[in-house]
C-alpha positions as CSV (number, residue, x, y, z in Angstrom):
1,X,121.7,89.7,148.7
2,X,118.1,90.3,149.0
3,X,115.9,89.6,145.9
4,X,112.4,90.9,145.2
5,X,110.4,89.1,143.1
6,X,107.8,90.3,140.0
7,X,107.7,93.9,140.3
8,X,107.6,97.0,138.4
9,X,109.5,99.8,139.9
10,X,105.7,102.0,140.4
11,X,104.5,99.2,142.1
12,X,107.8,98.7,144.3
13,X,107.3,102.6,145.2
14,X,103.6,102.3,145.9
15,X,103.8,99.7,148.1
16,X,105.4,99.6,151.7
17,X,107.6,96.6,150.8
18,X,109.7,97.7,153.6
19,X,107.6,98.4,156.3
20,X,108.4,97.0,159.7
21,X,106.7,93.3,159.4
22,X,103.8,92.8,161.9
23,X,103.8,89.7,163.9
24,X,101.5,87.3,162.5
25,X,99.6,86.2,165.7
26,X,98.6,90.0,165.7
27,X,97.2,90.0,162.4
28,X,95.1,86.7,162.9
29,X,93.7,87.8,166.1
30,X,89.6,87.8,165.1
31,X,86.6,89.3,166.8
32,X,83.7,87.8,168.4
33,X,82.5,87.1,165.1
34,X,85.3,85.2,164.2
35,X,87.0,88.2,161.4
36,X,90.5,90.0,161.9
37,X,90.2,93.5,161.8
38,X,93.0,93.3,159.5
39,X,90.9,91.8,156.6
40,X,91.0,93.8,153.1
41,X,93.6,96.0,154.7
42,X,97.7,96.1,153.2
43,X,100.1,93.6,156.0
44,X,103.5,93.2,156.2
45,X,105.2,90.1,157.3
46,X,108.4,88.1,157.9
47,X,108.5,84.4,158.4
48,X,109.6,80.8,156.6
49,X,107.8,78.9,154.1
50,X,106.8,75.6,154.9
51,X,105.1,74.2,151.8
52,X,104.8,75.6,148.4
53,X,102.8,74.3,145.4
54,X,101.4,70.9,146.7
55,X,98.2,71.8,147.8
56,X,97.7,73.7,143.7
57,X,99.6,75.7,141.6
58,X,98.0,78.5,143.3
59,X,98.9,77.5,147.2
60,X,98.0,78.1,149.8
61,X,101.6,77.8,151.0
62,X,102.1,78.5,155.1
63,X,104.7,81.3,156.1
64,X,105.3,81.1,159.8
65,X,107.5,83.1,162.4
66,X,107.7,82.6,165.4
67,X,103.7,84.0,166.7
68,X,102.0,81.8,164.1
69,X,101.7,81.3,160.9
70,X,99.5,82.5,157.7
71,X,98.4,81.8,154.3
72,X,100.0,82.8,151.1
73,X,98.2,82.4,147.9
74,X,99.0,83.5,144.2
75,X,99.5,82.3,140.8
76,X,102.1,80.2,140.3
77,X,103.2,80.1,143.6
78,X,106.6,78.8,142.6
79,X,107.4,82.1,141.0
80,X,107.6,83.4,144.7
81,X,109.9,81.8,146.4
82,X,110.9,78.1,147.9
83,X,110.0,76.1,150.5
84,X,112.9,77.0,153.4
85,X,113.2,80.6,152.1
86,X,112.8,83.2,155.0
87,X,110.7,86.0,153.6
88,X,108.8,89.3,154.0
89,X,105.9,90.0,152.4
90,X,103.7,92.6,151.7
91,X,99.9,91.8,150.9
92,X,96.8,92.3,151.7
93,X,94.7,90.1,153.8
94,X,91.4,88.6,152.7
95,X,89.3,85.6,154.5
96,X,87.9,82.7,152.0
97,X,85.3,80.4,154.1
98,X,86.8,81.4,157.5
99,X,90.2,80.7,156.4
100,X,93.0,83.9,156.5
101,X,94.9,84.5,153.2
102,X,97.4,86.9,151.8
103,X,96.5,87.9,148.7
104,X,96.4,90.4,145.7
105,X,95.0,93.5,146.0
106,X,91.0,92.6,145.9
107,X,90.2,95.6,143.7
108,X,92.7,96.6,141.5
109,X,94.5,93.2,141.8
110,X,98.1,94.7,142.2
111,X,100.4,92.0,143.3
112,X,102.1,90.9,146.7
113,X,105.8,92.5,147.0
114,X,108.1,89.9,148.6
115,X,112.0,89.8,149.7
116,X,114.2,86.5,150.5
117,X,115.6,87.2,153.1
118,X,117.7,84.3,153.5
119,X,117.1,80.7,152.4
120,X,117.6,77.0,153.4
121,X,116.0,77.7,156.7
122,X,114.4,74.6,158.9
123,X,110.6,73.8,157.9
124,X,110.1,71.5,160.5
125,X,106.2,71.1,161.6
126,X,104.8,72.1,164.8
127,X,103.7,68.9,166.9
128,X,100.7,69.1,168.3
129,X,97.2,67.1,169.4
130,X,94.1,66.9,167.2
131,X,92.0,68.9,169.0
132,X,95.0,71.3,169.1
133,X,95.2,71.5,165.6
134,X,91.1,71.9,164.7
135,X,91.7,76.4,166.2
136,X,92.5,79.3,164.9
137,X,95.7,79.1,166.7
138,X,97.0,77.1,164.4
139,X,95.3,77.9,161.4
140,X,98.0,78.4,158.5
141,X,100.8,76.8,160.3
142,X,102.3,73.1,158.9
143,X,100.9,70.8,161.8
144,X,101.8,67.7,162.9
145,X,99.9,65.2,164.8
146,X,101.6,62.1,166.0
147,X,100.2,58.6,166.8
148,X,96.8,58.4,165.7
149,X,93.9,56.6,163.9
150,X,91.9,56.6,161.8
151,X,87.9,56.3,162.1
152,X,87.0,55.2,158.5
153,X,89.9,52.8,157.9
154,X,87.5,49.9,156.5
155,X,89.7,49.3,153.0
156,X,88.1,52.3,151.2
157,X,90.9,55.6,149.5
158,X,91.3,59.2,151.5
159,X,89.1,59.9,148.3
160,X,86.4,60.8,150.1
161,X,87.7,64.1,151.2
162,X,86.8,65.0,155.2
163,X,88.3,62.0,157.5
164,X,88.6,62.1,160.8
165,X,91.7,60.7,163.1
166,X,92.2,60.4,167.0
167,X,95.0,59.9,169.2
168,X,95.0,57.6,172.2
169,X,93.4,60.1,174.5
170,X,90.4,60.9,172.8
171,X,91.5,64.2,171.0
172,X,90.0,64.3,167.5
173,X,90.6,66.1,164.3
174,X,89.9,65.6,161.2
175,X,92.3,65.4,157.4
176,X,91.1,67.1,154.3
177,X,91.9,65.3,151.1
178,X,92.8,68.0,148.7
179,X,92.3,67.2,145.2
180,X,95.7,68.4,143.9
181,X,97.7,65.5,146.1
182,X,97.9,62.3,145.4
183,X,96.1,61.1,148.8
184,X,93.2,60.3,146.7
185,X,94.5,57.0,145.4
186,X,95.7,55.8,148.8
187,X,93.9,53.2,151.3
188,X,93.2,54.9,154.9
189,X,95.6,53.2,157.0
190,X,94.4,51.1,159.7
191,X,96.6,51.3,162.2
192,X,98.5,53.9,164.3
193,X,100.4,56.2,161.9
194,X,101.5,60.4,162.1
195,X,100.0,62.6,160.4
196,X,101.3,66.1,159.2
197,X,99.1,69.0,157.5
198,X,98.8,72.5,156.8
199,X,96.3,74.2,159.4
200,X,93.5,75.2,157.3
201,X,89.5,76.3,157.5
202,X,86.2,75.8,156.0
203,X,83.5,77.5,157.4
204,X,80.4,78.6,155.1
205,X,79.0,81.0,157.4
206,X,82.5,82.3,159.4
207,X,80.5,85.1,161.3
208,X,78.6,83.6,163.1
209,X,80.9,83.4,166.2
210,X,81.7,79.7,166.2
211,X,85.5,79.8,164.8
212,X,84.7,76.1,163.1
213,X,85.2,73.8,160.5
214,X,88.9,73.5,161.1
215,X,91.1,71.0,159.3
216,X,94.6,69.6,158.6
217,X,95.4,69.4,155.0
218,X,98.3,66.6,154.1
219,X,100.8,67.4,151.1
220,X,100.5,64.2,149.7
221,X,100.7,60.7,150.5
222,X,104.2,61.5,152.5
223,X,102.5,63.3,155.3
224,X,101.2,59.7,156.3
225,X,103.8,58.5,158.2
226,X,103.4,54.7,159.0
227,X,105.6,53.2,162.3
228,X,103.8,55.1,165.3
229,X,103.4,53.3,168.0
230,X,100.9,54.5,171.1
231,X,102.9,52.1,173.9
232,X,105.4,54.4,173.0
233,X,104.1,57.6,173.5
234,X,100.9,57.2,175.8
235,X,100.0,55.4,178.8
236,X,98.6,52.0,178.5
237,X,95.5,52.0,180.1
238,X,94.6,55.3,177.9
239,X,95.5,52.5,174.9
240,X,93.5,49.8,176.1
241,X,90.3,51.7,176.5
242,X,90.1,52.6,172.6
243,X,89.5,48.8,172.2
244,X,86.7,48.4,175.2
């Protein structure tokens, strides 16, 4: 049965809860200035949740179908749904620092309208390279980027942050420590290891046409997977010359 979730019946009738869901590759698409024309406008869509309340109480938490995947965020999150639950929601769609969100109304503050549609689904990430991961392609999708290093691993925490990691071929990205993980307390690993994230963005001025500042955005200390090995997965020359 389908369940919606922390609404009044005037809001359930005001809203279109059940409008067809737009894919969400359509509603990211941005201009040459780097905006959708979608933002401050009501959006409807239908996807699986990859993450829930690690990155704050508040989200963001990814919902992805299979065009890409966006941004939830609202307070609690885990008054929502859970991670695995295939959902549709209806909410409008705002842009903090570059980075595509659905959100509360902005003005009146009138809250998302969501249905579970099913849950349990599979949450795996998408794999992908470094440089792959730094677009707006994959901004709000759960990422994952395997065997790579990283550049500042000289004994020091992730609590610094911005850190940036490279695979064998010279693709680079970069890992944002969020404060609400416990990433803070642990030493950068110095060898190769897998890294999975959330797709995120911070850009302070994100009109000015460069679509920048992307970054991947680990749940916690288990997104740091240790074990990778690059003879494994890439050629050897393309391992020797990181060492030249």
């Amino acid at each position: 049965m389908k369940t919606l979730i922390g609404l009044s019946l005037a809001v359930l009738l005001a809203a279109p809860a059940f409008a067809e869901p737009t894919d969400i590759a359509v509603i990211k698409a941005v201009d040459a200035d780097c905006v959708s024309a979608f933002v401050g406008m009501q959006v409807t869509v239908r996807g699986i949740v990859k993450n829930l309340d690690e990155l704050g109480v508040s989200g963001p938490c990814v919902i992805e179908d299979d065009t890409g995947g966006i941004l939830f965020y609202d307070y609690p999150i885990v008054d929502f749904f859970a991670v695995g639950d295939d959902v549709t929601v209806t909410a409008w769609l705002d842009q903090y620092n570059g980075l595509l969100e659905l959100v509360d109304e902005p003005d009146v503050g009138t809250p998302p309208t969501v249905t579970i549609n099913s849950s349990g689904n599979p949450t795996d990430p998408n794999i992908v390279a470094p440089n792959e991961a730094m677009s707006e392609t994959w901004e709000g999708s759960l990422l994952r980027c395997d065997c790579v290093f990283f550049h500042d691993a000289d004994g020091v925490t992730m609590f610094n942050y911005t850190h940036t990691f490279e695979d064998a071929y010279g693709n680079i990205g970069t890992v944002y420590e969020d404060s609400s993980t416990d990433l803070g307390t642990m030493v950068i690993p110095s060898g190769w290891v897998d890294v999975i994230g959330v797709g995120g963005q911070y850009d302070s001025d994100p009109t000015d046409g460069l679509c920048q500042d992307y970054q991947m955005m680990p749940r916690g200390t288990q997104d740091i997977i240790f074990g990778a090995s690059p003879t494994e997965k890439t050629s050897w020359s393309a391992v020797k010359a990181l060492y030249r």
